[in-house]
C-alpha positions, -999 to +999 in steps of 0.1 A: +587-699-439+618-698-456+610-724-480+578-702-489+603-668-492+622-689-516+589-697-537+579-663-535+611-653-555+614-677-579+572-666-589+579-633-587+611-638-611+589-659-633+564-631-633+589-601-641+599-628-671+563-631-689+557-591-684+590-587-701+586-607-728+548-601-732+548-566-723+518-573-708+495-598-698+458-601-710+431-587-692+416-623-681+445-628-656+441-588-649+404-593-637+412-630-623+435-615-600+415-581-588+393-610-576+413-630-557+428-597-541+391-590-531+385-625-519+412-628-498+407-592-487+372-601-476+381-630-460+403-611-437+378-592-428+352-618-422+378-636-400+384-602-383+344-596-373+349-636-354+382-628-339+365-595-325+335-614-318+351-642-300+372-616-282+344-598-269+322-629-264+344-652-250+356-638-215+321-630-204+309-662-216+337-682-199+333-683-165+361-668-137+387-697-152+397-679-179+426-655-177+423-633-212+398-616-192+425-585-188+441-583-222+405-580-242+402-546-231+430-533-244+435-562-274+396-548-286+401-514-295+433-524-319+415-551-338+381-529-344+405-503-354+425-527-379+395-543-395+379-511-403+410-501-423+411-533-440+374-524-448+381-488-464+408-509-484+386-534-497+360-506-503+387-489-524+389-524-544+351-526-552+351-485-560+379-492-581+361-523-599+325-498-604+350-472-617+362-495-645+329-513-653+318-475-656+347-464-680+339-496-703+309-488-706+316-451-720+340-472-747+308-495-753+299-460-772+325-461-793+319-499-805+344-514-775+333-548-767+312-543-729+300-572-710+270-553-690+265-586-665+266-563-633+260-599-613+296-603-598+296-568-590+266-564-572+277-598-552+311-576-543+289-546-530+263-574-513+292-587-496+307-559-479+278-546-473+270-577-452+307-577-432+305-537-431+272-544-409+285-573-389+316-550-382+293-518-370+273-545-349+306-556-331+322-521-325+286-509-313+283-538-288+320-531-281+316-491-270+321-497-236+359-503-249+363-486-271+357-454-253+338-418-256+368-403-281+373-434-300+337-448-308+324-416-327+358-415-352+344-452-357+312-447-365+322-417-387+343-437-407+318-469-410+296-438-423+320-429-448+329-463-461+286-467-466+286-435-484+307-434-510+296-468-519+260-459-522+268-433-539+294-446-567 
């Protein structure tokens, strides 16, 4: 851990250096690294949906040996609960990608180059699309859990997070 702090730094130093000296850096490693942020943050999210999956899944499934049985109760809630916020953020990522594909596409009007392949961000939607449902599935199978007060603030905000994407 250390030895990655001590990376960390020295990158970070070496990144404060370019942007100094180049005032800015071109909009390939701009674009390059909105994707990795949405990679990784999707991911997360996908390895969220099995952890909440196995969670939920394995106790049951495991016979009287096992002695997680107790904690997944209380264990559940807090991981639904922190995967759908990491969902609204990586909704905020793909809503903030459509807003600029939309604003380039305004300059395209004024001669500004526009590259109108709407491929990699119709994979982005198709992707969270396809966690946002896997995540529902689990918090609806979960709703025994989760509870009467806690499961309709869920579903309100898988509704939201559906919502505005459909309609941006």
């Amino acid at each position: 851990l250390r030895l990655v702090a001590v990376l960390r730094a020295v990158l970070e130093g070496e990144k404060a250096a370019v942007l100094k000296r180049d005032r800015h850096l071109p909009l390939s490693f701009h674009r390059r690294q909105e994707e990795l942020k949405f990679s990784v943050g999707l991911q997360r999210l996908q390895h969220r949906v099995r952890e909440i999956r196995a969670l939920r899944d394995g106790p049951a499934g495991e016979g009287p040996g096992r002695d997680g049985a107790g904690a997944a109760p209380q264990e559940l809630p807090a991981l639904i609960l922190e995967a759908v916020k990491e969902l609204e953020a990586v909704k905020q990522q793909v809503l903030k990608r459509i807003q600029i594909w939309k604003r380039q596409q305004q300059l395209a009007g004024n001669g500004a180059v526009f590259e109108e392949n709407l491929a990699p961000l119709q994979k982005r939607c198709e992707d969270l699309v396809e966690v946002y449902f896997q995540l529902q599935q689990q918090a609806m199978a979960a709703s025994a859990e989760l509870g009467p007060e806690l499961l309709p603030r869920l579903l309100e905000r898988f509704s939201d997070v559906l919502t505005s994407l459909v309609k941006r």
